[in-house]
ZAVEX-552450 format. One record per residue (C-alpha): residue number from 1; chain; x, y, z. Coordinates in steps of 0.25 Angstrom, whole numbers, plus 2048, in hexadecimal, padded with zeros to 3 digits. Layout:
% residues N
+-----+-------+-----+-----+-----+
|  nr | kette |  xx |  yy |  zz |
+-----+-------+-----+-----+-----+
| NUM |     A |   X |   Y |   Z |
...
+-----+-------+-----+-----+-----+
END
This chain:
% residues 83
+-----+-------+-----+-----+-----+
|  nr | kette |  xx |  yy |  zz |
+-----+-------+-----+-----+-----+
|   1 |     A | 45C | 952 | BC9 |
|   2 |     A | 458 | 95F | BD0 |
|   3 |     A | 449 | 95F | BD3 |
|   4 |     A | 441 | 96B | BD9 |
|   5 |     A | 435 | 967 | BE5 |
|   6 |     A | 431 | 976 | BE7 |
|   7 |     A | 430 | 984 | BE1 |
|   8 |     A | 42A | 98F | BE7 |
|   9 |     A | 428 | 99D | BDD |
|  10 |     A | 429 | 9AB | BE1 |
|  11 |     A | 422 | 9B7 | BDB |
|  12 |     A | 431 | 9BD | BD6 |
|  13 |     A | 431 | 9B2 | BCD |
|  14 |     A | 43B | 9A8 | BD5 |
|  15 |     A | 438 | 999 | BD8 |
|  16 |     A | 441 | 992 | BE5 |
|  17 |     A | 441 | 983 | BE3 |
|  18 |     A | 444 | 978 | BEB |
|  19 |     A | 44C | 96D | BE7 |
|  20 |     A | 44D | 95F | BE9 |
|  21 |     A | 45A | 960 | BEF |
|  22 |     A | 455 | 96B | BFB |
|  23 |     A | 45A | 978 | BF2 |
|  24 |     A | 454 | 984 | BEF |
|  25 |     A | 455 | 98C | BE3 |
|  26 |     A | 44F | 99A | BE1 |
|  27 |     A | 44D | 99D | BD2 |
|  28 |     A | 44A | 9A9 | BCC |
|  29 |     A | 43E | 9A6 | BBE |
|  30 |     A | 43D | 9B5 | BBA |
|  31 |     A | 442 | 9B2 | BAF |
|  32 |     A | 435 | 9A9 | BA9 |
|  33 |     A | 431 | 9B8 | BA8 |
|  34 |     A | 438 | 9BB | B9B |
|  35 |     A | 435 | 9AD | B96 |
|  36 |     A | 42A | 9AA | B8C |
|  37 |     A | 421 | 9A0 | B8A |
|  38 |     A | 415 | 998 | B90 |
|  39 |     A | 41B | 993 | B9A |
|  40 |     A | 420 | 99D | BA1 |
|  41 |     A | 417 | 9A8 | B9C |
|  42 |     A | 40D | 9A6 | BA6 |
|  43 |     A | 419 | 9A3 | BB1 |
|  44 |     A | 41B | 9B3 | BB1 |
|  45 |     A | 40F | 9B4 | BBA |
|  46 |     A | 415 | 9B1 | BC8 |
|  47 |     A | 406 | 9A8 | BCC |
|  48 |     A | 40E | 9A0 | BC2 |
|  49 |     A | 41A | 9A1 | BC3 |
|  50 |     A | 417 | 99D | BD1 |
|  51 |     A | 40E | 98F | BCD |
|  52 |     A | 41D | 98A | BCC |
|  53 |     A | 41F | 979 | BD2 |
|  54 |     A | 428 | 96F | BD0 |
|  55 |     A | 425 | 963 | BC8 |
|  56 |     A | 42E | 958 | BC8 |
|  57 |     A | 43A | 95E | BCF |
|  58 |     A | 438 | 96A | BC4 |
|  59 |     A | 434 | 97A | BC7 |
|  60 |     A | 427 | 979 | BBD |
|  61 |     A | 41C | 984 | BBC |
|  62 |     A | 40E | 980 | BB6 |
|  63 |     A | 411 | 985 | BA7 |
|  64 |     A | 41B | 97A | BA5 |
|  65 |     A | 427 | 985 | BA8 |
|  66 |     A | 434 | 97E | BB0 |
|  67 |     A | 440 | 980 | BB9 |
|  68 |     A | 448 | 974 | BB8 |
|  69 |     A | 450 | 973 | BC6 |
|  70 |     A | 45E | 973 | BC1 |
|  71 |     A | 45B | 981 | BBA |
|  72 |     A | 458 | 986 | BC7 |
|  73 |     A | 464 | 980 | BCF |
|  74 |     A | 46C | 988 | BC4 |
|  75 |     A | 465 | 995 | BC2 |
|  76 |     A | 45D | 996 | BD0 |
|  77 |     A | 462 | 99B | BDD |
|  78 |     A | 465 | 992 | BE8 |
|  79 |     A | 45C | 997 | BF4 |
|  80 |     A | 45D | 98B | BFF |
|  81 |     A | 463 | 97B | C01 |
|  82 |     A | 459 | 975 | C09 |
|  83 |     A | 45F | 96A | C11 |
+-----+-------+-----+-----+-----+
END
């Protein structure tokens, strides 16, 4: 299983996360800004968007809105192996 142990957000709507198994992947998120719904409403704010953590090896932000890591190995850009 893949797990995140860091994100970091950015004000361009971008997140780089560190995995478990030393990579680092830059994801783009502008796209939560044509999605609707409670949970990512607020997350159009960057304050917010930038509130993101991981919790249990998962990218979360605090309205219950998640980035599972495989999603992130498939669609994000690989930035960095940390050895």
């Amino acid at each position: 299983m893949i797990k995140a142990i860091q994100v970091t957000a950015n004000d361009d709507y971008t997140i780089l996360v560190t995995l478990e198994d030393g990579r680092i992947i830059r994801m783009d998120m502008n796209f939560i800004k044509r999605q609707q719904g409670p949970v990512v409403d607020v997350l159009k704010q960057v304050n917010e968007f930038k509130k993101v953590f991981v919790r249990n090896g998962i990218v979360t932000w605090h309205t219950g809105y998640d980035i599972d890591p495989y999603f992130l190995v498939d669609t994000g850009i690989l930035v960095n192996k940390i050895a």
